[in-house]
N, C-alpha and C positions, 0 to 999 in steps of 0.2 A: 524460190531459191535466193533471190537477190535478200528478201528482207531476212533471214537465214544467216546470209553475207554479211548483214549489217550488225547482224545481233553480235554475231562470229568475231565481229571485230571492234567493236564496242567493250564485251568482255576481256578479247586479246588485250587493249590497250589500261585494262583495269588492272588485269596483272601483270602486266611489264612496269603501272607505275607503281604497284606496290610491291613490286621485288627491289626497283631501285630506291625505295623512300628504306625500305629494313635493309637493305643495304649501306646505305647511308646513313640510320640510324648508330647500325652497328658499328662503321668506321669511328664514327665519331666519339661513341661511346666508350670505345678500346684504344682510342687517341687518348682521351682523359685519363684511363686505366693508366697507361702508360704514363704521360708528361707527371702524373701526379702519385708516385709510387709510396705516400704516408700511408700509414694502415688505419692512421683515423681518417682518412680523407676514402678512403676505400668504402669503409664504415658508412660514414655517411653521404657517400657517392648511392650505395644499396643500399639507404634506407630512404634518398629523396627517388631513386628509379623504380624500386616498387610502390611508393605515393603517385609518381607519378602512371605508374602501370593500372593501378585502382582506376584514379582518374580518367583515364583512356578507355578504361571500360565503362565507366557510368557515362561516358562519353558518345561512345557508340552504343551504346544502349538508350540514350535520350536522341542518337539521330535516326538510329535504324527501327527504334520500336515504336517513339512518341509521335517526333515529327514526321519520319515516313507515312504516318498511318493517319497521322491529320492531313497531310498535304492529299493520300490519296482518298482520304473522304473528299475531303475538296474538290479534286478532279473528278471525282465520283458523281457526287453534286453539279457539278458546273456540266458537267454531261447529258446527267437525267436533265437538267432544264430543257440542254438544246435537242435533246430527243426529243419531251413534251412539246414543244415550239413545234416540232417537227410533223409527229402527228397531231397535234394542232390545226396545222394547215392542210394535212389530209383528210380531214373529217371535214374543215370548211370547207375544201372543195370541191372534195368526193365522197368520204366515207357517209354524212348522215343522207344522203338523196340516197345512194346507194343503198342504205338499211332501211330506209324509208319501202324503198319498191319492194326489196325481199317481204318485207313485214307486206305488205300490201298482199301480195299474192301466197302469204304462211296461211291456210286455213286453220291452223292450230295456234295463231299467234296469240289467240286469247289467254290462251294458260299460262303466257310470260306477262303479257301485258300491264298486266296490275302490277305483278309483284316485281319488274324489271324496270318499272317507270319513274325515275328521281322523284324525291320532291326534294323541297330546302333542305327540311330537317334533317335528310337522312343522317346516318352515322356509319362508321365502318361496317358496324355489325349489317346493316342495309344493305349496302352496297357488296358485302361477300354472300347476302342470301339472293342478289340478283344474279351475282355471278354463277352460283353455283343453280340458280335457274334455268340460265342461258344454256349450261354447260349438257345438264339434264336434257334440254328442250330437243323432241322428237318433230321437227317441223313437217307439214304437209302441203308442198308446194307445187302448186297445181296453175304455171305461168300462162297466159292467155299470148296470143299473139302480137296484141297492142302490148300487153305488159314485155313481151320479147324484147320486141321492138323500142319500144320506150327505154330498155335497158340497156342494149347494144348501139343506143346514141351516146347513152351517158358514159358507157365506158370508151368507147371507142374518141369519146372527145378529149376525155381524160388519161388515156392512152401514155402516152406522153411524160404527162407529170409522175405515173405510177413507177414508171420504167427507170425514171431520175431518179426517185427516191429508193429504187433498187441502187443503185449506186452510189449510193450516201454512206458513206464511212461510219456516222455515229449510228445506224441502223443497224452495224455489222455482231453488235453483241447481245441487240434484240432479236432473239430467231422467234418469239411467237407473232411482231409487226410481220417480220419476212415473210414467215410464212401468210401470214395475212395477202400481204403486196401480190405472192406468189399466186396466189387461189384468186385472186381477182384479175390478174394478169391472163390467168392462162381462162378463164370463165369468158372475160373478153375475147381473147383468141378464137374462143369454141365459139360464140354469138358470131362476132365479124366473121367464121367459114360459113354460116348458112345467109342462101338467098332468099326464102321465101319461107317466113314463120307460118304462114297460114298454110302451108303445104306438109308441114313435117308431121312425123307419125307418132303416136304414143308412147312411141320407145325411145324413140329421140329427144320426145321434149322431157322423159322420165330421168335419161343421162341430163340434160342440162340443169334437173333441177338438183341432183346427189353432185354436180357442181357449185350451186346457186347454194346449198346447205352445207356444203366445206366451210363458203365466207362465210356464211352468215352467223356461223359459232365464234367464230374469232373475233367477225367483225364487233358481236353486238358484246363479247368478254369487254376486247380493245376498249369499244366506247363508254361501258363501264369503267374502268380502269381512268381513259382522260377524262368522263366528268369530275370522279374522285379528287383525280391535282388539280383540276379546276376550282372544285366548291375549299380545298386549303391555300391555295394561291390565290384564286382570282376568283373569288365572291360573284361580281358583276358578272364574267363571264357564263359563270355556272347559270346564274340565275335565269339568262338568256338560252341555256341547254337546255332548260329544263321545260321553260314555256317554248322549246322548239323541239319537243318530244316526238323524234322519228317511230317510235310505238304507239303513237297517239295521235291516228288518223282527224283526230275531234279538236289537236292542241290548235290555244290560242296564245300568239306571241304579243299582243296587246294586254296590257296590265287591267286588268279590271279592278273594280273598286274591292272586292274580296279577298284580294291579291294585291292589293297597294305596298304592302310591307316588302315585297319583292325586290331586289336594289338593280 
């Protein structure tokens, strides 16, 4: 309601000042009519006030079409970075451990593996047939109670920072991160209410895992998506994404002599 309020009167104050500026236009204009009553001076009163009425429209046409539309790429831009920054720091601190474990306990994860696994080279066209991989991918998760367990540290340590980043303003026009946040938030939730993984019954660990494969579609789209502005932004980074391949129980983050060209 209040931001409502604010629009409400941001608008009011546009048209109160543009009733009095054509109000003020007009005095003045009809001030001249008057003091100057020659009929050539009339003449060419209406041939410099439609020059300058042209004017006024190529005028508003180069602020409201051109620069409007540059400045809001701009802020468009300036946005996406501090989003990427953003999930940036959620994949450093939680999302690849957290896709790591999923992948651990997918019995099916072979069938993305390959084809969902960076390398340098890749190209858009790569990275929309991993996506549309992920997107496919029928997981088969099958958690053990050490894997329970090992996961219900990690979120619940994490806890915290997920719940901030719920709160983050520049997250509020990304609903597929949110939803993301959301499906691990509440996965968290459902692990921290059980005591005893080694106690639960087959139907219970069957709900936890049709929660564990909510994230893990998003999660593994998302981390598609940040290596992507990674390997056009930031080379070095990517390069380090890639030899830290959460689908790649076997990856080596040491550059080997076969791999040297890696930056």
């Amino acid at each position: 309601m209040k931001l409502f309020n604010d629009k409400a009167s941001r608008l009011n104050w546009k048209i109160v000042l543009a009733v009095v500026l054509a109000i003020l236009a007009g005095a003045l204009y009809y001030a001249r009519w008057v003091l100057y009553k020659s009929s050539t001076f009339h003449s060419e009163m209406t041939r410099f006030f439609i020059g300058d009425l042209a004017f006024l429209f190529l005028q508003v046409l180069f602020v409201t079409v051109f620069l409007e539309t540059y400045l809001k790429w701009r802020e468009k831009q300036a946005m996406r970075q501090k989003l990427n920054m953003i999930i940036g720091a959620f994949f450093s601190e939680t999302g690849f451990e957290l896709l790591r474990e999923i992948v651990f306990i997918d019995r099916a994860a072979d069938e993305i593996q390959e084809i969902a696994s960076p390398q340098l080279s890749w190209t858009e066209k790569d990275f929309n047939r991993a996506r549309s991989s992920f997107s496919n991918h029928q997981p088969n998760i099958q958690p053990s109670p050490e894997a329970l367990e090992s996961m219900s540290f990690l979120l619940t340590e994490k806890k915290d920072s997920i719940l901030s980043l719920l709160t983050n303003q520049a997250l509020l026009d990304h609903e597929t991160f949110t939803d993301l946040l959301w499906s691990i938030s509440h996965l968290a939730d459902e692990l921290a209410a059980r005591k005893d993984f080694s106690q639960l019954p087959t139907s219970d660990i069957k709900h936890l895992g049709i929660d564990m494969a909510r994230a893990y579609e998003i999660l593994g789209i998302e981390w598609l998506n940040y290596l992507e502005h990674l390997q056009k932004q930031y080379p070095y980074l990517y390069s380090l994404a890639v030899r830290n391949n959460p689908l790649n129980p076997y990856c080596v983050v040491e550059i080997k002599e076969a791999n040297s060209t890696a930056q």
